[in-house]
N, C-alpha and C positions, 0 to 999 in steps of 0.2 A: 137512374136509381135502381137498385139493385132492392126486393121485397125478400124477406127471409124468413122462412119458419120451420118449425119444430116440433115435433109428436103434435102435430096438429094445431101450435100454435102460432103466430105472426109478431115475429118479434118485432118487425120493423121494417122500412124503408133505409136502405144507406146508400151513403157513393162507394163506388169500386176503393177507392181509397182504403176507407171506413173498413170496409167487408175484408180487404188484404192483411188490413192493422189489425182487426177483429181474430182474423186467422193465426196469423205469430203471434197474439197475445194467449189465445185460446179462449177469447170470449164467444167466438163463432167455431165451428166443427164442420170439416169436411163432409161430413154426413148429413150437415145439416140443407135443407130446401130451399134456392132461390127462386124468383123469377122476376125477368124484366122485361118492357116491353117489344114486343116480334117472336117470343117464345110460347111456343103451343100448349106446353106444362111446364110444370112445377118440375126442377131436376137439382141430384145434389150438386153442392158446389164443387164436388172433388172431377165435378164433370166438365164444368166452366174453364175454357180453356185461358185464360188470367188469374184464376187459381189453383191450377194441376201443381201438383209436385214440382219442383225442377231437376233437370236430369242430374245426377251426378257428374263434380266437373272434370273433366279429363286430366291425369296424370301430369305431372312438369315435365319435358324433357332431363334426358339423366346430366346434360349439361347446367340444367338453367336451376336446378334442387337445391345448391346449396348457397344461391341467392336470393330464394326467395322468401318473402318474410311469412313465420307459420306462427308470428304468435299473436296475429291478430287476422283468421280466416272470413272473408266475405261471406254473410251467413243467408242463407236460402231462405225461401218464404216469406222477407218482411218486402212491403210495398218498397217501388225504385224511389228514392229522390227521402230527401228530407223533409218533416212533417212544413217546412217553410216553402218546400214546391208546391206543396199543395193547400195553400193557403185561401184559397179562393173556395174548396169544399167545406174546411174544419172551421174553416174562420182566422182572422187575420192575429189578435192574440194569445190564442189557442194553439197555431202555428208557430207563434215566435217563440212561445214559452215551450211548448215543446220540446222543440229544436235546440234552446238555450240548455236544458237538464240534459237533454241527448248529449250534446258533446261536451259538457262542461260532466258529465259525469259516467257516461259509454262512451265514449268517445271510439271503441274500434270499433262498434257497432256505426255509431253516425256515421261516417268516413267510409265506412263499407257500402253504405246506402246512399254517399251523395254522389251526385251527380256529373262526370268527367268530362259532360257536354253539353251546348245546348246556352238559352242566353247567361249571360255574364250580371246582368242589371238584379236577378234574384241574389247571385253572393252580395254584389257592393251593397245594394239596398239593404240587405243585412246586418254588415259588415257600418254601414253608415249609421242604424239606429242603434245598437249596441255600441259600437263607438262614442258616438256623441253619448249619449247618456251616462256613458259611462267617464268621459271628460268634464261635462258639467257635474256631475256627484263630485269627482275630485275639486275641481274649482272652487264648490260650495263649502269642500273642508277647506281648501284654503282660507277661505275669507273666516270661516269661524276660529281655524286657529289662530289667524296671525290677529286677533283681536285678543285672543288671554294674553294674563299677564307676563312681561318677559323680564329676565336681569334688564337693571340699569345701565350695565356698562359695558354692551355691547361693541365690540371692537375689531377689527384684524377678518380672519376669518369664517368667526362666526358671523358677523357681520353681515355677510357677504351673501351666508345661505338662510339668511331671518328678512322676510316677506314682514311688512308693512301695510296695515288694513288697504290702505288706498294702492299699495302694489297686487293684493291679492283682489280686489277687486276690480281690477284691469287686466288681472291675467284670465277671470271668470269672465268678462266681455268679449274678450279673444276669443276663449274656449267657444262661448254660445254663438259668435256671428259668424268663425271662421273655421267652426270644428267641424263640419262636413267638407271643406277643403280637406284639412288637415290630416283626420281620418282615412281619407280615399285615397291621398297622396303616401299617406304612411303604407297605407296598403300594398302602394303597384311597387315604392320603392325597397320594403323591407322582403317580401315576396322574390323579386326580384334578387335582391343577394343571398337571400338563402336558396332562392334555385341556382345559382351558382355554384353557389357550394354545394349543393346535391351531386350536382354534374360532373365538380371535382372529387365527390365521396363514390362515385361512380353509379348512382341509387336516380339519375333519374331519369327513370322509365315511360316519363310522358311531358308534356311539353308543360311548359313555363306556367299555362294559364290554369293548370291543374294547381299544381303550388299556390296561384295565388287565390286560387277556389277556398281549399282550406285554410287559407291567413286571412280569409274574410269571413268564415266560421268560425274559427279559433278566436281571433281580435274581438270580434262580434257578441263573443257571447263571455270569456273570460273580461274584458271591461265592465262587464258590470258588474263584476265582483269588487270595482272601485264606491260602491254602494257603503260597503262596510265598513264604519266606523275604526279609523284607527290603524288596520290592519290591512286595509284593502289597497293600497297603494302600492305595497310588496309582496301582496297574493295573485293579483291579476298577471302581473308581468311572471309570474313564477309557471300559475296557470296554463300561460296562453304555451308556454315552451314546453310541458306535460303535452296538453293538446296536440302543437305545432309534430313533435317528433312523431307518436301516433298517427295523425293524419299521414302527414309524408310517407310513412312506412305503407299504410294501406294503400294511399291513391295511387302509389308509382310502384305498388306490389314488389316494393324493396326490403332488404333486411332493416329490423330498427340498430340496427349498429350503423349505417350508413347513416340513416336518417338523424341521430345523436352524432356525430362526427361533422353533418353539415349544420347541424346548431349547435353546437360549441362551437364551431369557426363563428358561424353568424353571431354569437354573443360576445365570442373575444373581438370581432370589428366593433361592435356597439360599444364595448370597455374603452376602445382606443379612442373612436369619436367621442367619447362621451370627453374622455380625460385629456382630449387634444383643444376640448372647446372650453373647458376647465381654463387651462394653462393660458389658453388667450384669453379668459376674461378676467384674472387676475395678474398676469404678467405684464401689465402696461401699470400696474401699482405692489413699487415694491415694499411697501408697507403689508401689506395685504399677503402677502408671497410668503415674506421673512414671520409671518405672524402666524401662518400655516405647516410653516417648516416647524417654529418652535413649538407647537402644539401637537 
């Protein structure tokens, strides 16, 4: 613990943390007085060598300038890692919630401060309880909507996309027993093709598990925008690809024209699966097909 004070006064005890975030927020001042213990006196913090300045960062090569992305620059003075690496100082919902307005609302901020190494179990665990919570909220509107009332003469195609109380409340049992599977598996597979596609957009400048660093930030914190009544089923997915391209651009210090070129590929794969698993669940009844075409 880091002791701080000021024209004579004591502001407090904090962790190095605390005192970093304290710094880039401007609630603490380089000027201001620490001491902790092994220290003989009281010195400012602009003396502490985990608060100095950091140097200015070296030039691009004249080659590598007009790939690299400048519209979202890695910014100096905030503590390394995400307020969720540090969870164990601020506290554990205090971290998540953070972390959650961080990138759902800075996002080249977050992305510039997280983490490129180091254990893997902090994203997924992330990544797992935004996830699920945010699959059980959808669930829940399932089961409320398919209980109002619907036309009587449900038929053909419509038919097909209209959930039945006892079908929504089976899909809500899925969700809660098998949605940390589901979740973590979405994670390493969806990550996964969109570093591909990075690879083919030529933007990616760091390995595989960096990508899926930020699709377990991104997923993590945009799902729970499935919270929202109504609207949140087509905001989160909108979300998480806002996020998703930002990230990219920062962690693989790639142009965001790269990073947009490998998700539109990664969206038009998801259109074709989506509409190739379409096609088989309705092409074994041509009722259903012919009822779809005519509408």
């Amino acid at each position: 613990m880091i002791h701080i004070g000021r024209a004579g006064v004591k502001l407090g005890s904090f962790s190095e943390f605390e005192v970093g975030r304290g710094l880039a927020s401007g609630k603490f001042l380089l000027t201001d007085l620490g001491w902790k213990e092994g220290m003989e006196k009281w010195t400012p913090l602009s003396e502490f060598p985990e608060f100095a300045p950091a140097p200015p960062p070296l030039p691009p090569l004249p080659d590598e300038t007009s790939d690299r992305n400048q519209e979202f620059p890695v910014e100096t003075g905030l503590p390394e890692g995400l307020p969720w690496d540090h969870r164990k100082e601020i506290g554990f919902f205090p971290a998540f919630g953070e972390t959650v307005w961080l990138v759902l609302f800075n996002p080249g901020q977050a992305f510039s401060r997280m983490r490129v190494s180091g254990r893997l179990t902090d994203p997924f665990l992330y990544n797992l309880i935004g996830g699920w919570l945010g699959a059980i909220a959808c669930g829940i509107y399932l089961v409320v909507t398919s209980r109002m009332p619907q036309p009587p003469d449900l038929t053909g195609a419509r038919a097909l996309f209209t959930l039945t109380p006892a079908m929504a409340i089976r899909e809500l049992k899925i969700l809660v027993i098998m949605g940390p599977v589901i979740v973590t598996v979405s994670a390493l597979v969806l990550s996964g093709i969109a570093h591909l596609y990075l690879m083919i957009a030529g933007g990616a400048n760091r390995d595989f598990w960096v990508t899926l660093r930020v699709f377990c930030f991104s997923y993590g914190s945009a799902q729970l925008l499935q919270i929202i009544p109504f609207c949140g089923n087509l905001l989160a997915p909108m979300w998480m690809m806002v996020c998703c391209v930002i990230g990219l651009a920062v962690a693989h210090n790639t142009s965001t024209g790269r990073s947009v070129i490998a998700m539109a590929l990664f969206l038009f794969t998801c259109f074709l699966c989506c509409a190739g698993a379409l096609f088989m669940a309705v092409g074994s009844d041509p009722n259903v097909l012919r009822s779809m075409l005519n509408q």
